[in-house]
DOVEX-798188 format. One record per residue (C-alpha): residue number from 1; x, y, z. Coordinates in steps of 0.05 Angstrom, whole numbers. Layout:
! residues N
<r><num>NUM</num><u>X</u><v>Y</v><w>Z</w></r>
...
//
This chain:
! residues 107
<r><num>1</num><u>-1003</u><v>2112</v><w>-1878</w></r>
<r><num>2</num><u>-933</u><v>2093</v><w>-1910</w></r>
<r><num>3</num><u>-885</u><v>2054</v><w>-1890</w></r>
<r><num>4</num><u>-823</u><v>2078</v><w>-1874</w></r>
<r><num>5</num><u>-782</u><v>2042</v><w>-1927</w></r>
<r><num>6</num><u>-838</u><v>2080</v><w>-1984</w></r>
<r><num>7</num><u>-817</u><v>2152</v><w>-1949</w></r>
<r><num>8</num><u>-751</u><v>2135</v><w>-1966</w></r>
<r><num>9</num><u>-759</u><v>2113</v><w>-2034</w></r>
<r><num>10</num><u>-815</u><v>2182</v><w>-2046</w></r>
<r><num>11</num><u>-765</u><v>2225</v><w>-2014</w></r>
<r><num>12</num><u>-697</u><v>2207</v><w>-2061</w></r>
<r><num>13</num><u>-749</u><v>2213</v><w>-2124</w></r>
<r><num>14</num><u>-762</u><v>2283</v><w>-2098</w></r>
<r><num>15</num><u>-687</u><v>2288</v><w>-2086</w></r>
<r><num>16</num><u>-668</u><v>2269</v><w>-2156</w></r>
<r><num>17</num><u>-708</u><v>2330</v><w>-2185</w></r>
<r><num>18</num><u>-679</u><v>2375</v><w>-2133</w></r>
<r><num>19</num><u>-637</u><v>2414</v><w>-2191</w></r>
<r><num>20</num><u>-657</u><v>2461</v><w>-2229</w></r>
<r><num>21</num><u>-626</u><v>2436</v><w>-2288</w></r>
<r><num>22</num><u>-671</u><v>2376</v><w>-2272</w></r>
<r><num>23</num><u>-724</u><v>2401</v><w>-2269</w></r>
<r><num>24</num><u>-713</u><v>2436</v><w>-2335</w></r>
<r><num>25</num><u>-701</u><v>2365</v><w>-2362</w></r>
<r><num>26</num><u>-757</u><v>2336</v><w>-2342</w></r>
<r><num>27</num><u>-811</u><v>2397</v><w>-2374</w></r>
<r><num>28</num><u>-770</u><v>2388</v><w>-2437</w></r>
<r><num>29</num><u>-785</u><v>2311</v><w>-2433</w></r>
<r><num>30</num><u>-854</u><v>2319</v><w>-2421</w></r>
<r><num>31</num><u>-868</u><v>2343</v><w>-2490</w></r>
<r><num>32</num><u>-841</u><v>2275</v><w>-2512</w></r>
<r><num>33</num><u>-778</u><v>2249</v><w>-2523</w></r>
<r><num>34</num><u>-713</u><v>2283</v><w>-2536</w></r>
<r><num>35</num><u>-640</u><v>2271</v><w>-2554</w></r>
<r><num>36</num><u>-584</u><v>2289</v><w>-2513</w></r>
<r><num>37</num><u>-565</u><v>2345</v><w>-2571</w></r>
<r><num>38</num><u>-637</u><v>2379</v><w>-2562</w></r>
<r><num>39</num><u>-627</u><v>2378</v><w>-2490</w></r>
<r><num>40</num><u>-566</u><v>2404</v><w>-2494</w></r>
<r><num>41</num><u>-595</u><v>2469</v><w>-2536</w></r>
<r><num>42</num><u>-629</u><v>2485</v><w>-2465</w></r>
<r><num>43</num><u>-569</u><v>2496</v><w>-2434</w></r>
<r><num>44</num><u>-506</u><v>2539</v><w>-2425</w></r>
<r><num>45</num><u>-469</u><v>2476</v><w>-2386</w></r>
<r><num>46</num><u>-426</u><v>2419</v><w>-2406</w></r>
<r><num>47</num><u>-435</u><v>2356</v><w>-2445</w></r>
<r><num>48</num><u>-413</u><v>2322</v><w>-2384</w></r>
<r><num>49</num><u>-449</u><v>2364</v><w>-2338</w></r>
<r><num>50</num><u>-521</u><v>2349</v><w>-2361</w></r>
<r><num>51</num><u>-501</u><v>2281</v><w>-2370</w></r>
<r><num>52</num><u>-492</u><v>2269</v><w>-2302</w></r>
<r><num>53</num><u>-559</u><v>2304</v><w>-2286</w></r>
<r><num>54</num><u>-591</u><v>2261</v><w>-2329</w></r>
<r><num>55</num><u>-559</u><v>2206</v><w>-2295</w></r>
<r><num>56</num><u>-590</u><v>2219</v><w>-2234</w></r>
<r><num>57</num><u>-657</u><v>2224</v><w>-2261</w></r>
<r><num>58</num><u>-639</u><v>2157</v><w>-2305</w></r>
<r><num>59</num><u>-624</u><v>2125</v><w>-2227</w></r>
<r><num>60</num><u>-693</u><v>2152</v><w>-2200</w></r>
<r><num>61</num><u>-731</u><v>2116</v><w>-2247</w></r>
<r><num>62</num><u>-760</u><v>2178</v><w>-2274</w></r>
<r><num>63</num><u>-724</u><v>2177</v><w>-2346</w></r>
<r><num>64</num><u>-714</u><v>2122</v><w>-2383</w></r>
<r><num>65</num><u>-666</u><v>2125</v><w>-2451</w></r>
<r><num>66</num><u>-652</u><v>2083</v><w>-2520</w></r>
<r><num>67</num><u>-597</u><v>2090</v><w>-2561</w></r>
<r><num>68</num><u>-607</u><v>2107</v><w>-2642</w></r>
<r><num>69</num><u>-537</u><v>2101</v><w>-2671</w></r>
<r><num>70</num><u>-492</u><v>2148</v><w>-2639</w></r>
<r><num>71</num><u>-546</u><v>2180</v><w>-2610</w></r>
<r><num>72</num><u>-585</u><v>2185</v><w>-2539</w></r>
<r><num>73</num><u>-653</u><v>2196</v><w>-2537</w></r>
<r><num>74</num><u>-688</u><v>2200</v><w>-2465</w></r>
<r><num>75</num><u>-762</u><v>2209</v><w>-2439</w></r>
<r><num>76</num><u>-796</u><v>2200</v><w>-2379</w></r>
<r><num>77</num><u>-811</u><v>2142</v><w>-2350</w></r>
<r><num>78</num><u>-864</u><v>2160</v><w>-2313</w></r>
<r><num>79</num><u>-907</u><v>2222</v><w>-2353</w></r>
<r><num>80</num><u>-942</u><v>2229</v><w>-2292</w></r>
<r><num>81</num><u>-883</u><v>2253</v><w>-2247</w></r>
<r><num>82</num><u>-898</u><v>2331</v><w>-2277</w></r>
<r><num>83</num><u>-974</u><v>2327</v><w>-2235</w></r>
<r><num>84</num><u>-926</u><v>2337</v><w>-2180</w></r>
<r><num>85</num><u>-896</u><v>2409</v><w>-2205</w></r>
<r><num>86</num><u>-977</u><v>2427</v><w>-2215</w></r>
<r><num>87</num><u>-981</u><v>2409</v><w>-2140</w></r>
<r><num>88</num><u>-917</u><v>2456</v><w>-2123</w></r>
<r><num>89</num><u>-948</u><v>2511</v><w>-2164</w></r>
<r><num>90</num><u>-1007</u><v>2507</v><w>-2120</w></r>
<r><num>91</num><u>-965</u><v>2514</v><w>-2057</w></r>
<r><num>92</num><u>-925</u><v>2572</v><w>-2086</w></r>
<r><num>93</num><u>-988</u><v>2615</v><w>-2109</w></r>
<r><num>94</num><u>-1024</u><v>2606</v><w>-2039</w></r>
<r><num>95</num><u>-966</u><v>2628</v><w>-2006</w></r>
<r><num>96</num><u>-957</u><v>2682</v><w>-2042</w></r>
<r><num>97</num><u>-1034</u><v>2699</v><w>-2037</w></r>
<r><num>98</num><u>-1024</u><v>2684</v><w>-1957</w></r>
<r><num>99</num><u>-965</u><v>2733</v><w>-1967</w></r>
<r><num>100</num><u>-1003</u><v>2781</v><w>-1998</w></r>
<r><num>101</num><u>-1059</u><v>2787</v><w>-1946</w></r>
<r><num>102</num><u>-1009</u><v>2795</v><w>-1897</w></r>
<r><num>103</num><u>-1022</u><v>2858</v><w>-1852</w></r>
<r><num>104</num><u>-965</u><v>2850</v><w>-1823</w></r>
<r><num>105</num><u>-914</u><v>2911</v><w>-1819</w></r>
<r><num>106</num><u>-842</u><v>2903</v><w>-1828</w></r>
<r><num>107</num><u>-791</u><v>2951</v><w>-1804</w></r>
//
């Protein structure tokens, strides 16, 4: 069982990747590290607008960064942070299989 104090620290981890530009970030980083300018090809946003999402993550612990000249580069921290999307994906494919068995009938 954890403690109370660990469900808060699990639960603003999960918060931190609560965006989907996030979580967009952090696939990208787990093919290895990237500069801002590469993670900015991803995008249709602002300079300033993934910075801050990168921020977040930065706060989390999940990405770490360096600077090379006038450069960012950032990767994760943790690598092992994306076993949790393989966990989502299971959730989301047996509830749409649960969904799909449904004999249900909506009017």
């Amino acid at each position: 069982m954890i403690t109370y104090k660990e469900a808060e620290i699990r639960s603003e981890v999960i918060k931190a990747m609560a965006h989907p530009v996030r979580l967009i970030v952090i696939e990208l980083l787990k093919e290895g590290e990237k500069s801002f300018s590469e993670l900015m090809e991803y995008f249709d946003i602002d300079k300033s607008t993934l910075s801050r999402h990168i921020s977040v993550l930065k706060v989390s612990g999940i990405v770490t960064s360096r600077k090379d000249g006038l450069e960012m580069f950032y990767h994760l921290q943790v690598p092992c942070i994306t076993n949790f999307f393989q966990c989502v994906t299971a959730v989301i494919e047996d509830k749409i299989k649960q969904h799909q068995s449904c004999v249900c009938h909506v009017d």
